[in-house]
N, C-alpha and C positions, 0 to 999 in steps of 0.2 A: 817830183817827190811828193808821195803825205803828208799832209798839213797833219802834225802831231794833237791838234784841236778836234781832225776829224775822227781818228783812232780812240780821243777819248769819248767823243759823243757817243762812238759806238758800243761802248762798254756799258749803255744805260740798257740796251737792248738786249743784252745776253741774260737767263732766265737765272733766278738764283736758285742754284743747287739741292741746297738748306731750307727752303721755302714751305715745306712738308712738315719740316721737323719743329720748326719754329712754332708750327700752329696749334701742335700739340702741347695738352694741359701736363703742370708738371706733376711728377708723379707723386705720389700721397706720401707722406711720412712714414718712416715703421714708427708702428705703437713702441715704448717703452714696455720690457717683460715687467708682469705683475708682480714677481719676486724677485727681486737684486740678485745675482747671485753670492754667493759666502765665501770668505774668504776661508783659506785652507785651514789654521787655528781654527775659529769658528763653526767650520763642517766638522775637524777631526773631535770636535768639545760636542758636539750633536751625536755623531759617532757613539761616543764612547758613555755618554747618557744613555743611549738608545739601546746599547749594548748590557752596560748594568743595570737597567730597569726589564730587561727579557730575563735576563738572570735573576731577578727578586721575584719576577712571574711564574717563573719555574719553582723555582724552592718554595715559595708562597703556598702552587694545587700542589707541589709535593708532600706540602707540611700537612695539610689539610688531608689529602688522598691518608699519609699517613707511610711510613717507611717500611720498608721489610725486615724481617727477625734479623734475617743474615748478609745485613748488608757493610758490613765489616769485616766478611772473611774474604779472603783474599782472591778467591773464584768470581766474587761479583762486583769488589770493589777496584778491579785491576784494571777490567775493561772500562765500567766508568773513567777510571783519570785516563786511562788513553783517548777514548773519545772526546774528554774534557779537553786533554792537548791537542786532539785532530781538532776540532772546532778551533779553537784559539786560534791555534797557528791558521790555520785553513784561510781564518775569520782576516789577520793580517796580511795574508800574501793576496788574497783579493781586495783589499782596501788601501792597504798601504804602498805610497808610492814607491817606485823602483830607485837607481840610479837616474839621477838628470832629471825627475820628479814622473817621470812618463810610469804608468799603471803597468800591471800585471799581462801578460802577453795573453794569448786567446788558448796557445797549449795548456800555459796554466790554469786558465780556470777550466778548462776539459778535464784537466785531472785532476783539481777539485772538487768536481762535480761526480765522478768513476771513484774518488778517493771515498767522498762518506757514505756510500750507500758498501764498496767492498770492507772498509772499514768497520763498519758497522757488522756486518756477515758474517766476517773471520772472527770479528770477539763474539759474534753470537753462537758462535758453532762453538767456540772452543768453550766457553759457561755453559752449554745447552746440554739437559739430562733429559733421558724420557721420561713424558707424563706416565702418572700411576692408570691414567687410564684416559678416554678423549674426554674434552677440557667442551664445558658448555659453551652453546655459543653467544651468550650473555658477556662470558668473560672474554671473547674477543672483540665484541663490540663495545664493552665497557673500555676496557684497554684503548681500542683507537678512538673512543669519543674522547677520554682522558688526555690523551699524548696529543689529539689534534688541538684539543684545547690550549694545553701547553704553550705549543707550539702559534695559536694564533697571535697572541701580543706581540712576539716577537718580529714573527713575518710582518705588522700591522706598522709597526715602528721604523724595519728597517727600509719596507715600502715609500714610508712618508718621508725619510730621513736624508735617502740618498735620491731622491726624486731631482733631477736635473746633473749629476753627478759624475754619470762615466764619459768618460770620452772616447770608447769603443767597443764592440763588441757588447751593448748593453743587457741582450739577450744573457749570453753566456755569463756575465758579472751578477744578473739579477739571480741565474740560476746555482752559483756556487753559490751565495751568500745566503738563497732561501734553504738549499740542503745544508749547509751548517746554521742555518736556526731549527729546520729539522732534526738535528742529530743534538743540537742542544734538548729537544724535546724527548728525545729518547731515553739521554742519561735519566732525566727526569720519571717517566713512566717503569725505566728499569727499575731505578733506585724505589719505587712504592712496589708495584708488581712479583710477586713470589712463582708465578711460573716460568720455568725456563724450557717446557716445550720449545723445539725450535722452531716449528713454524709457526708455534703463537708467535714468537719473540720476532721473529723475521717478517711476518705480515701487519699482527696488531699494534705493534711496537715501532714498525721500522717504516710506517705508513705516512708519517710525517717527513722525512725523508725527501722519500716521491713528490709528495705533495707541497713541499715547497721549495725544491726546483721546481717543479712546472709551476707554479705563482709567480715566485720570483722571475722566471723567464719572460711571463707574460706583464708585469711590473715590469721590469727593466727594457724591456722593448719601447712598451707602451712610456712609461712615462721618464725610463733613464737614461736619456741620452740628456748631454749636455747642451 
């Protein structure tokens, strides 16, 4: 029989396995992220600054631009509170948690995104009379520098706001939320603006719209994912 002594001497000779891994430095730290991230109170109180200071921005160049004669009859003032409530609302069902606290699905904010720009179209068709004759093109440039303006603070805020925030779909979130800071800029541009041409109203007016979904898409890619 084997001497049991011989069996274990043999064991000094066999190669360790693990000898590779061992020799290997270990691996670096992750950095700590630069911003904490916020607790939900906290993000929803950023929110909702960010939201009533886009709103003082607006009525601020509205005040300034200066209002229209007839913008208390009921042809121009109907579609503003509608799109006042599609923003709002719009503005909730893509910020605000669901059930079980999980975000808005990715259908929805597609028709989010399909809601404010046809929204927008349907009141603009149904307020729009023909011009007395073709409209300079002064005053449709004037128009979209105005409304884009409007419209910058908003996008600028909700950029910085929700920067680290979605937890899916960040493109599509960045993109409903910049077309309702866009349609927030429109009420505004209506509410001073006195033509109601409809392809003024559709192009120079509704050009914030476009313009921020596509920002917000490229925001929310780039910097909203959680």
């Amino acid at each position: 029989m084997t001497d049991d002594r011989d069996l274990l001497e043999g064991l000094e000779d066999i190669p360790d396995p693990a000898a590779h891994v061992a020799g290997r430095p270990p691996p670096p730290r992750m950095a700590a992220p630069a911003e904490p991230s916020l607790t939900r109170p906290a993000r929803e109180r950023r929110v909702m600054s960010a939201i009533l200071a886009g709103l003082g921005w607006v009525l601020l160049l509205t005040l300034i631009a200066g209002f229209r004669a007839d913008i208390g009859s009921p042809r121009v003032a109907i579609p503003l509170v509608l799109w006042a409530l599609l923003s709002g609302l719009g503005l909730r069902l893509a910020l605000a948690p669901r059930a079980r606290g999980l975000p808005a699905g990715v259908r929805a904010l597609q028709a989010l995104v399909a809601a404010a720009p046809i929204g927008f179209l349907a009141a603009a068709v149904a307020m729009s009379a023909p011009a007395d004759g073709p409209l300079p093109l002064m005053a449709h440039f004037r128009c979209s520098a105005i409304a884009l303006g409007m419209a910058l603070l908003p996008l600028a805020l909700a950029a910085l706001v929700l920067r680290r925030s979605f937890l899916s779909a960040p493109a599509w979130r960045g993109a409903a939320v910049g077309a309702l800071c866009g349609l927030g800029a429109v009420i505004g541009i209506q509410a001073h603006c006195s033509y109601d041409d409809l392809l003024h109203v559709a192009f120079a007016h509704g050009l914030p719209i476009a313009a921020g979904a596509l920002l917000g898409a490229a925001a929310g890619a780039l910097r909203g994912r959680a």
